[in-house]
Steps between C-alpha positions, in 0.01 A plus 500: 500500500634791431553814790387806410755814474553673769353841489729777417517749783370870450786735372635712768354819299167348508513393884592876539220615317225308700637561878504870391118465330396285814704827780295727303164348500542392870649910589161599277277289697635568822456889434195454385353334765674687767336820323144399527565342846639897560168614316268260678605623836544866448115486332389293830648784732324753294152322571581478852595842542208580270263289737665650860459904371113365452446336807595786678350712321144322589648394859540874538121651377352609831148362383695157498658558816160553672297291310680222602538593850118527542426171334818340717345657895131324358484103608515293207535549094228690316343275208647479200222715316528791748921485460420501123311781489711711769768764448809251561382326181448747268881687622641200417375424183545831388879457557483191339369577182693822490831334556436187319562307807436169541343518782426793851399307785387644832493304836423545843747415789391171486610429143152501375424633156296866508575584153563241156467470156335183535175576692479098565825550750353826692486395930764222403851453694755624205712216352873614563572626879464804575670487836797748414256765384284473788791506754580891292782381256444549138616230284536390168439160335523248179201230588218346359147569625141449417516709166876325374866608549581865575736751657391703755514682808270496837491833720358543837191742549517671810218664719449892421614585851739206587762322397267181536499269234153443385527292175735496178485604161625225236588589150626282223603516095470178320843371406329408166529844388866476663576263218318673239725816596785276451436323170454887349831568711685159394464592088795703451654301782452186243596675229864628667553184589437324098730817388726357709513150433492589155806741556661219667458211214621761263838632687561101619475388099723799437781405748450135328634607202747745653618201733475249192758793241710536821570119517516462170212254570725249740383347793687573836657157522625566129618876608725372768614179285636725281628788700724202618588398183592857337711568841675113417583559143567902491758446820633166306595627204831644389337731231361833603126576486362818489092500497351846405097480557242691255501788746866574430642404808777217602314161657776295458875573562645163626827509660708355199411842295581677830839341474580520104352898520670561811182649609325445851162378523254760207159337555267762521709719285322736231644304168591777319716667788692196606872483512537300256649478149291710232565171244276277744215801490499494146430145509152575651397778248170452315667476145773227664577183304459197823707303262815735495767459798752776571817473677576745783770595699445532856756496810751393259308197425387386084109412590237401245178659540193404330104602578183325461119578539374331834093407403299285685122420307595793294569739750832729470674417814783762457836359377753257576860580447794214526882529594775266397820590546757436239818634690674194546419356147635776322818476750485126420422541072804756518742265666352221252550746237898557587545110549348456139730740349771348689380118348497700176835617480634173627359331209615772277849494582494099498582495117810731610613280787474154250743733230741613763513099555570432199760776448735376823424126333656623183763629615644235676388255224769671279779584780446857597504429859598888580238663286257273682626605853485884385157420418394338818649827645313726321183300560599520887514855477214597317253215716320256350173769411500812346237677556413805251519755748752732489774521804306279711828426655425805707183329695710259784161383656401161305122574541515807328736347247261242419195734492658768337625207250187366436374869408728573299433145266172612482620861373738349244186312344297837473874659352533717787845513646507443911833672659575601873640821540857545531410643896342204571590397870341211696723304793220418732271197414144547439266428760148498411454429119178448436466884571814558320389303190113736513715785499834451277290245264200770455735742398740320293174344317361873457816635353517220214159537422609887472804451274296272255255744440749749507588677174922442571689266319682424751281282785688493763410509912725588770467392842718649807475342853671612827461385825558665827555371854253533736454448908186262444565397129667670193327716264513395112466804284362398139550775131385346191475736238456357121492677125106493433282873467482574826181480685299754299259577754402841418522758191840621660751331676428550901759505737623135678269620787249656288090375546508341126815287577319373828197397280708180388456347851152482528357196427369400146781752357641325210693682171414192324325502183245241538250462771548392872380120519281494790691296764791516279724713720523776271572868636514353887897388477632924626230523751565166670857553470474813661248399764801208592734786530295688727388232715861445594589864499636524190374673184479507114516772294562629172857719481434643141185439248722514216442601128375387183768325277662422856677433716167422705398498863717425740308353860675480871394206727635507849484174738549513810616191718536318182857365550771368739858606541685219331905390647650766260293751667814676587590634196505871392203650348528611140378869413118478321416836372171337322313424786210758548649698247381564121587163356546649136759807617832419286369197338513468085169465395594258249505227803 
C-alpha cells in the first residue's frame, strides 16, 4: 500500500502572513468589544443618573411629601381605586410619560405601592427592597422587576417637617432602550473596527511581499544554510571577491581581496568612492563587456580582475567582481622564460662545440700537436659559451651573467645588439632575484622592443649596473638606455621629470602599435616594476625621454637590499659618473 506524502509545511512568509492576519483580527475584536462594553456602561450610568435626578425630583414635590405622610399616619392601605384616582398617581405618571421612564413608583414606609403604572400592582409590597431608601439613603440599581430589566434609582421621601422617612420614590429606564442607544452608538464603532481589519490584511500582504523581495523568497532555515556557506567559501578561497549590490554599495569584501588590495575591511562602502583601483570600477559600468578581464596593479601585486552580473529569478543583484593574483606566475613565466633562452643557446652553440671537436681531432690526426694545444688555450680563455653580449666580462655575479646572457640571445634574434657599459661595476652577489629579474628584465625587454621599432640602423641596448654596500643589504643601481625614438609622449619633448614622461608608468601605457591583449601583460611591465622598487624603497624613473631618430629613453631602477657583499668586497670602488646623471651626455649617437 502505498503512504501518502507527507504534507509540505507552510512557507515561513505564509506562516507570517496568518499570525499577523489572526494578531489583527484578535487586537480588532478585543477593541471592539472592550468599546461597547465602555459604551454599555457609560449609557447604563446615564439612565441611572437620569432615573436618581427624577426620583428626587418627585421625592422632593411637597404635595408628595404630604400626601404620603397623611395616607402613612391613617391605619391600613387605601383601595386600589381610591390610590388610582389620587394625586400620588397622577404626579407620577406625569413624570413618567414626560421622561419616558419605565416606570415612577411611590410607596409608603412599609414598602407598599401608592403610585404604578400598572394599576393591577397599586396596595402591593414592591418587588426589589426598598430597605436602603426607607432607612434615608438614596441608591441606585441594575435589577429586574415586575415590568423587565432596568436601571434605576430609589430616593427616600421625607415628612414636610421632619427628617422622618415616610415612603420612597422608585424610578427606572428600561435597559432595552439602553441597548437600542447602543446599537445606534456601536455603528461607527463596527465600522472603525472593519477599516481596521481591512487596514490590517492590506499592510500584513504588503510586508509579505516586502519580507518575500527581502529574502529573495528563502526560507529561514535556507537563509542561515547559506549565510554559512557564503562565510565557508568567501573566507576559503585564495581569490578576492568584491560584491557590489544594485544600490551601489560594497556587500561583499572577503578578506582575500582585503589582502591582494591591501585594503581593510570596505563593506558598506559607497562603490563609486572606494579606495580602490579605477580599472575594477570600470568593470561595473553599464556599457561593460562581463566577458573582458583586465589586469591591475595593486600593492605591487599583477591581479586579474574580471566582473559579472549577480541575478537571481531575473533580478539584478549588483555585481560580482573576482581577484587572482598573477604575481608569482609572471615571476615564475620570467624565470621560465630566461631558462628557455638559456636551453636555446645551449642547443645553438652545440653545432659549434661538435666543430671545435672536430678541429682539436684534426689536428692531432695529422701531427700538429702545438697548434692543437694553442687551441685548447684559446678555447680556455674565451669559455666554452659566448654569449652575444658585448663586454659581459664586466658582470662577475653568475646570476646576472646568465640572465643578462639569456637577454641578450634573445636580442641577437630580434638584431639588436646587447652590451654592458664600459662603467659597469657589480662585486656583491644578488640577493633577491625574482625582484631583480621584474625590474632589470622589464627594462631590458622595453628597450629592445624600443630599438626595433626604432628608426636607427644601428639596434643596439646598453645596460650599466652598480652596486653599493649597504648596513642591511646593498643597493643595485640599474641604466638601460637603447637607440629607439624615444618615448614620444607628448608634441614636445618634456623634461626626464616632466608630467608626459611620467605617463609611461601608468598602467595600460604601451608605445606599441597593436592593441593591448587583455590579460596579455601589455603596458603593466613599468608600473609593476616601479611599484617593486618602491615597495623596497627604491624607485624607477626615466633620466631622459630621448628623441626621434635616437638615441631613445634612457630609465633608472634603484634596488635596494638587492645584493650581498661578496669575499672581494674589499676592493676599491671605480668612479661612475652615469649614475643619476644624463645617460646620453658625451655619448656618439651612432651607438
Amino acid at each position: 500500500m502505498k503512504r501518502p506524502a507527507p504534507r509540505q509545511p507552510l512557507r515561513f512568509s505564509t506562516q507570517t502572513l496568518l499570525l499577523q492576519l489572526g494578531v489583527v483580527l484578535l487586537v480588532v475584536l478585543l477593541s471592539g468589544a472592550v468599546h461597547a462594553w465602555l459604551t454599555y456602561e457609560r449609557l447604563g450610568r446615564e439612565a441611572e443618573n437620569q432615573a436618581l435626578t427624577l426620583a428626587r425630583t418627585v421625592a422632593s414635590d411637597p404635595a408628595v411629601r404630604q400626601e404620603v405622610q397623611a395616607i402613612s399616619r391613617e391605619a391600613g392601605t387605601p383601595p386600589a381605586s381610591v390610590l388610582l384616582a389620587g394625586p400620588l398617581m397622577a404626579v407620577a405618571e406625569g413624570a413618567r410619560t414626560r421622561t419616558g421612564a419605565l416606570f415612577v413608583v411611590i410607596t409608603d414606609e412599609t414598602g407598599l405601592r401608592l403610585a404604578h403604572p400598572d394599576a393591577d400592582r397599586l396596595g402591593e409590597k414592591v418587588s426589589t427592597d426598598p430597605s436602603e431608601a426607607l432607612s434615608g439613603k438614596e441608591v441606585t440599581t441594575r435589577n429586574t422587576g415586575t415590568l423587565g430589566p432596568s436601571a434605576g434609582a430609589k430616593v427616600p421621601v421625607f415628612a414636610p417637617d421632619s427628617d422622618t422617612v415616610v415612603g420612597e420614590v422608585s424610578v427606572g429606564y428600561s435597559t432595552e432602550n439602553i441597548v437600542q442607544s447602543l446599537t445606534r452608538d456601536i455603528t461607527p464603532i463596527a465600522l472603525t473596527a472593519a477599516g481596521s481589519l481591512l487596514a490590517g490584511i492590506l499592510a500584513s500582504f504588503l510586508l509579505r511581499r516586502r519580507l518575500q523581495r527581502l529574502t529573495l523568497g528563502l526560507e529561514p532555515e535556507e537563509i542561515s544554510t547559506l549565510v554559512h556557506d557564503q562565510v565557508a567559501v568567501l573566507q576559503g578561497v585564495d581569490d578576492g571577491v568584491i560584491g557590489v549590490s544594485a544600490d551601489g554599495r560594497i556587500s561583499v569584501f572577503n578578506a582575500a581581496a582585503q589582502r591582494l588590495l591591501g585594503r581593510p575591511d570596505l563593506t558598506g562602502t559607497p562603490w563609486k568612492r572606494a579606495p580602490v583601483p579605477e580599472q575594477l570600477k570600470a568593470l561595473t559600468l553599464p556599457d561593460a563587456a562581463e566577458a573582458d578581464a583586465v589586469e591591475v596593479i595593486a600593492g605591487g601585486r599583477v591581479l586579474v580582475a574580471s566582473a559579472r552580473k549577480a541575478l537571481h529569478r531575473q533580478e539584478d543583484l549588483g555585481w560580482v567582481v573576482m581577484l587572482r593574483d598573477r604575481t608569482e606566475l609572471q615571476h615564475l613565466t620570467r624565470q621560465l622564460d630566461a631558462v628557455g633562452t638559456m636551453s636555446t643557446a645551449l642547443r645553438a652553440q652545440r653545432h659549434e662545440f661538435a666543430n671545435q671537436l672536430h678541429t682539436i681531432a684534426g689536428f692531432m690526426s695529422i701531427g700538429q700537436h702545438q697548434q692543437a694545444r694553442d687551441y685548447l688555450a684559446r678555447l680556455a680563455a674565451t669559455g666554452p659559451l659566448k654569449f652575444p653580449v658585448d663586454q659581459a666580462e664586466l658582470l662577475q655575479d653568475p646570476y646576472l651573467q646568465a640572465f643578462v646572457g639569456a637577454k641578450g640571445v634573445e636580442a641577437d634574434e630580434r638584431g639588436v645588439t646587447l652590451r654592458i657599459g664600459p662603467e659597469t661595476l657589480v662585486r656583491g652577489q644578488v640577493t633577491e632575484p625574482q625582484d631583480v629579474t621584474t625590474v632589470l628584465g622589464n627594462l631590458i625587454d622595453n628597450a629592445v622592443n624600443a630599438a626595433v621599432a626604432g628608426s636607427a640602423a644601428d639596434r643596439w641596448v646598453e645596460v650599466e649596473l652598480l652596486d653599493e654596500p649597504g648596513a642591511d643589504g646593498g643597493t643595485l643601481h640599474i641604466v638601460v638606455g637603447d637607440s629607439g625614438d624615444g618615448l614620444a609622449v607628448g608634441s614636445e619633448a618634456a623634461g626626464a621629470e616632466g608630467p608626459e614622461a611620467e605617463a609611461v608608468f601608468a598602467e595600460g601605457f604601451t608605445t606599441s602599435a597593436r592593441p593591448a591583449r587583455a590579460g596579455g601583460g601589455q603596458g603593466l611591465g613599468l608600473a609593476l616594476a616601479r611599484q617593486l622598487a618602491r615597495r623596497r624603497g627604491g624607485d624607477v624613473r626615466v633620466l631622459d625621454p630621448g628623441s626621434p631618430g635616437g638615441p631613445g629613453a634612457v630609465f633608472m631602477a634603484t634596488l635596494p637590499r638587492t645584493t650581498a657583499d661578496s669575499p672581494g668586497r674589499d676592493k676599491p670602488p671605480r668612479e661612475n659618473s652615469y649614475v643619476g646623471e644624463d645617460y646620453n651626455a658625451g655619448k656618439d649617437t651612432d651607438g
